[in-house]
C-alpha positions as CSV (number, residue, x, y, z in Angstrom):
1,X,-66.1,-3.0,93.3
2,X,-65.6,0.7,92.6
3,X,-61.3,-0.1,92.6
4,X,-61.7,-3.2,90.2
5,X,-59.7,-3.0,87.2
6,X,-60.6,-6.6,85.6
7,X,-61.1,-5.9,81.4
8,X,-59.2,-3.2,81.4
9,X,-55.7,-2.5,80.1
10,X,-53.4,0.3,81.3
11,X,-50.0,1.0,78.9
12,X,-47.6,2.3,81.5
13,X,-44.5,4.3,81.1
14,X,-40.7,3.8,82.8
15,X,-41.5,0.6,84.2
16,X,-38.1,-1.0,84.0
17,X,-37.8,-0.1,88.1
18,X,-38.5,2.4,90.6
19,X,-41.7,4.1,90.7
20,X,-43.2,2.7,87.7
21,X,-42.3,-1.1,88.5
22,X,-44.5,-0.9,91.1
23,X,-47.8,1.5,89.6
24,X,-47.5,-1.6,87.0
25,X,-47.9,-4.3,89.3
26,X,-50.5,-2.7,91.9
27,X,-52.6,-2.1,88.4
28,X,-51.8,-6.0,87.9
29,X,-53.3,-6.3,91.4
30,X,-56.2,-4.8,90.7
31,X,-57.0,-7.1,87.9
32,X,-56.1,-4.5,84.4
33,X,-53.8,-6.4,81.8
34,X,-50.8,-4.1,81.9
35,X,-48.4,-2.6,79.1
36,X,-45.0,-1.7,79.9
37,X,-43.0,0.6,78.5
38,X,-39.2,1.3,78.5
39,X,-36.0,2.2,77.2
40,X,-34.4,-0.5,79.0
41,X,-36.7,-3.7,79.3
42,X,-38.9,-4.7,81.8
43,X,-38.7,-8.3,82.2
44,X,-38.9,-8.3,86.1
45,X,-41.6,-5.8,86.1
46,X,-43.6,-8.5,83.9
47,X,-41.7,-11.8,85.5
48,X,-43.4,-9.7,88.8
49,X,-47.2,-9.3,87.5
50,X,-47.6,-12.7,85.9
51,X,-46.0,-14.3,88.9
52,X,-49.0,-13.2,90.9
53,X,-51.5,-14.6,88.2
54,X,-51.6,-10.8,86.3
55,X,-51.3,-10.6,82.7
56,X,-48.5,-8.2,81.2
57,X,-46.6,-7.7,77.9
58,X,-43.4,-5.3,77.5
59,X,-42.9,-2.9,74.6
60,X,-39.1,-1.5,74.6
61,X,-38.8,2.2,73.0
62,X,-37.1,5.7,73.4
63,X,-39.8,7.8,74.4
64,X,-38.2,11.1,73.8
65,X,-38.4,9.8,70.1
66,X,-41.1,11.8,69.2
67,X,-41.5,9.8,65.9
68,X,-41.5,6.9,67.5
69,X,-44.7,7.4,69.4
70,X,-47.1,6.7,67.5
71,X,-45.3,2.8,66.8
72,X,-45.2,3.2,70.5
73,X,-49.3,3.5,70.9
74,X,-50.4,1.5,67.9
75,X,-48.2,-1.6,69.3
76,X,-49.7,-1.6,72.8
77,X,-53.6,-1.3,71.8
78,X,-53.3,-4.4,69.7
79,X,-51.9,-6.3,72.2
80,X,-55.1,-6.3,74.5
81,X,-57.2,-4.7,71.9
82,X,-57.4,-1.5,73.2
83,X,-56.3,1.5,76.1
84,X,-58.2,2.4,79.0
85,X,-55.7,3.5,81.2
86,X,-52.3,5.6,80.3
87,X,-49.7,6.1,82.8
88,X,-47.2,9.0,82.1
89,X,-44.1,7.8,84.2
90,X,-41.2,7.8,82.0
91,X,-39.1,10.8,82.9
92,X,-35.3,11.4,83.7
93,X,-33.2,14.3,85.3
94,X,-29.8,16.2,84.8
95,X,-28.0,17.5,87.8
96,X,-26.3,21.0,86.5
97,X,-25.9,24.7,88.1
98,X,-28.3,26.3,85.7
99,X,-25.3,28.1,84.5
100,X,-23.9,25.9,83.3
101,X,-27.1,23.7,82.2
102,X,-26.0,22.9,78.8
103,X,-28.6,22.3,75.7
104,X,-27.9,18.5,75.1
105,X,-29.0,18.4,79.1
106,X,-32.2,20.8,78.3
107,X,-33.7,19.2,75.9
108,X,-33.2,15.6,76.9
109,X,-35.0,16.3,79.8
110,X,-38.0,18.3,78.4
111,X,-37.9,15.8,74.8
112,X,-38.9,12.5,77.6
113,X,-40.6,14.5,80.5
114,X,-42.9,17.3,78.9
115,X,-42.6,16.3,75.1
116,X,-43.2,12.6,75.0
117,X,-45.9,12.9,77.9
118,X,-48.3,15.6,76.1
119,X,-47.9,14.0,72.8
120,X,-48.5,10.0,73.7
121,X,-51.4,11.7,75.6
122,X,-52.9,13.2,72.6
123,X,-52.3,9.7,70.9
124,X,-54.4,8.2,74.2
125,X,-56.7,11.2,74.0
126,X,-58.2,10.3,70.4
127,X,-58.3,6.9,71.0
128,X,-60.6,7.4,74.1
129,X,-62.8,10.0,72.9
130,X,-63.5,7.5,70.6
131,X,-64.4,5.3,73.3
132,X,-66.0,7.5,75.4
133,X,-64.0,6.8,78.6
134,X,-60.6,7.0,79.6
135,X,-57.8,7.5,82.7
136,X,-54.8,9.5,81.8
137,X,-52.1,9.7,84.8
138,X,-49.1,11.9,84.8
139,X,-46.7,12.2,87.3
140,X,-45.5,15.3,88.1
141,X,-43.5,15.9,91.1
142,X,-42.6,18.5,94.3
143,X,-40.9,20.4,91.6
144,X,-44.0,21.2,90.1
145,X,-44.6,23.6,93.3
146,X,-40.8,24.4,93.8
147,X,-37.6,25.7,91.9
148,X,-35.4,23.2,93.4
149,X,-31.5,23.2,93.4
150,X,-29.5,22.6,89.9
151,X,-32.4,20.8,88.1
152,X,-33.6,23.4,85.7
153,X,-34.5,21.8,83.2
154,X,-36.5,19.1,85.2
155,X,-38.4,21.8,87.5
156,X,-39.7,23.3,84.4
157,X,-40.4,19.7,82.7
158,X,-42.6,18.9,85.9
159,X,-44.1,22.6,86.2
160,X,-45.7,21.9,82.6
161,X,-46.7,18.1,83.2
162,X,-49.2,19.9,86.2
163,X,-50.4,22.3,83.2
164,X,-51.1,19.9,80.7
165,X,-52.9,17.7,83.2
166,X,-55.3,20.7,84.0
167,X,-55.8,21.5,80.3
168,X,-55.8,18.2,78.6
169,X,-58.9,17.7,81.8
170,X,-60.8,21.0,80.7
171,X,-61.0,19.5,77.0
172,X,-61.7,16.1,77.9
173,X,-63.7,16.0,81.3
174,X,-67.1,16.1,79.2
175,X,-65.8,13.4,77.1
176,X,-66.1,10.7,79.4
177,X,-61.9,11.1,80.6
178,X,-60.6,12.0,83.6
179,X,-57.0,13.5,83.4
180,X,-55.0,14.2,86.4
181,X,-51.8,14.0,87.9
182,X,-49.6,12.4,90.9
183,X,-46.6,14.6,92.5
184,X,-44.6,11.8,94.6
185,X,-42.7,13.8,97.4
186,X,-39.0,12.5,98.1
187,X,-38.9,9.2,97.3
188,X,-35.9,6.7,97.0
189,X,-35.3,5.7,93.7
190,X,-32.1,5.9,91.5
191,X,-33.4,9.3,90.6
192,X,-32.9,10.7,94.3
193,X,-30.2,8.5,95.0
194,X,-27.7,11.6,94.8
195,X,-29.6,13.5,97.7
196,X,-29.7,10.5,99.5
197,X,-25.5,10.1,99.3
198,X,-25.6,14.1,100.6
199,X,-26.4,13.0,104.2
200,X,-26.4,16.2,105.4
201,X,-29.4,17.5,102.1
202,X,-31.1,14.2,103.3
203,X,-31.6,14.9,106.9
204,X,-32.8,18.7,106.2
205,X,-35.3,16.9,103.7
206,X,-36.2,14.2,106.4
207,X,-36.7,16.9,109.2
208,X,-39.4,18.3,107.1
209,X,-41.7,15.9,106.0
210,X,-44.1,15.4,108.9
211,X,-44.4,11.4,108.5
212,X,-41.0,11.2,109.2
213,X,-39.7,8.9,106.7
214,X,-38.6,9.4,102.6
215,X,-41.1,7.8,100.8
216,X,-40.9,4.4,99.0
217,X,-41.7,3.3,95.7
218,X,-44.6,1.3,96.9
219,X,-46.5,4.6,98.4
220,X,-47.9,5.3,95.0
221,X,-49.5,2.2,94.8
222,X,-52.9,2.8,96.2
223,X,-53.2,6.1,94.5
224,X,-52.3,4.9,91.0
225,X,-55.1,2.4,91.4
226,X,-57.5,5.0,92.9
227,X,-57.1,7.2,89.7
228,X,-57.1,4.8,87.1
229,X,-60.7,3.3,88.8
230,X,-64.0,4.5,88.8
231,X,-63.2,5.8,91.9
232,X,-62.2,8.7,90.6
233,X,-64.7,9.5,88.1
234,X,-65.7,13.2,88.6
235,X,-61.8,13.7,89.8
236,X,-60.2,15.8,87.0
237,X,-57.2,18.3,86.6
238,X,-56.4,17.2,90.6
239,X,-52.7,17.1,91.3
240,X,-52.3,14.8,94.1
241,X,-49.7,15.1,96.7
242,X,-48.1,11.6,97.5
243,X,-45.7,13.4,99.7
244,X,-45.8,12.1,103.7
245,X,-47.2,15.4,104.7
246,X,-44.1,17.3,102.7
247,X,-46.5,20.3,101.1
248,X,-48.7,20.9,104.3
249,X,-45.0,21.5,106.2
């Protein structure tokens, strides 16, 4: 079956909740062995995927400790032997008028969301050009087309996750490794749960997005699995739009 992950493994990022709880279990679903990855632990994520008979260890780690990263790699091929499948989600955001955006705020967000993406996937990168195959996921975001409102830091973080994905796919497409990108549209998570609280913001986003509804964790489920399978084989440096219709608007 062209969406069947069974024999492979897939270390995913940010999996103690939100989006990245459930891209963890819908690659459990699909038969991959799963690493999770994240600052705070992720016991129900792996409590959910072996409840359904799926197979998942945890690995607990600062990601924006870059010299941490490699500990971070080596540690989840030798649980399963090995990484087919990486899933960039880790990521975080700081709310701030960009004059007032201070340093400590800058660079935490760019050290977890650029940083610790380009560099775990040049650790994933070697590993699979050795192999001769590979699925590298990042997530970008609608702030990867947009400026947005007093999230400098993260609009440029997610501007630069949808260039890396396009050049890490022109180096590695002809190596057997397909490299793109998912760009969730407004989703409720803790991340958005500020806009959400703004009900007059929330409505003006709802108004727009043509499916009529903010978009739920689980939405990135089929797509997660679509590019991590061999469904997606000559797919590379595509940023795809999880959005209900948000981008067409």
């Amino acid at each position: 079956m062209v969406f069947q992950l069974t024999g492979k493994t897939a270390l995913v990022t940010g999996t103690s909740g939100g989006l990245g709880r459930e891209m963890a279990i819908a690659l459990a679903e699909a038969g991959a062995s799963v690493v999770c990855v994240s600052a705070s632990n992720s016991d129900e994520t792996v409590a959910a995927i072996r409840a359904i008979g799926g197979t998942a260890e945890q690995i607990s780690a600062d990601l924006s400790d870059l010299n941490g990263l490699q500990d971070v790699f080596l540690g989840a091929q030798s649980l399963f032997g090995g990484i087919d499948i990486l899933v960039n989600n880790a990521g975080t955001i700081r709310r701030a008028p960009a004059a007032e955006h201070s340093p400590e705020d800058w660079h935490a967000v760019i050290d977890l969301n650029l940083n610790a993406v380009f560099f775990l996937s040049q650790l994933a990168g070697r590993h699979m050009i050795e192999r001769g195959s590979g699925k590298i996921i990042n997530i970008a975001s609608m702030l990867s087309y947009q400026g947005g409102i007093n999230v400098p830091g993260y609009t440029a973080s997610k501007h630069a996750v949808a260039g890396i994905t396009k050049a890490l796919a022109n180096e590695w497409a002809g190596k057997g490794i397909q490299v793109n990108a998912i760009a969730p549209g407004y989703i409720e998570t803790r991340n958005t749960a500020p806009i959400i609280a703004d009900e007059k913001r929330y409505q003006s986003i709802l108004e727009r997005i043509p499916a009529g509804r903010w978009g739920r964790p689980e939405d990135l489920k089929g797509p997660v699995v679509f590019l991590a399978s061999a469904a997606s084989d000559y797919m590379n440096g595509h940023v795809l739009c999880v959005d209900g219709g948000w981008m067409a608007r």
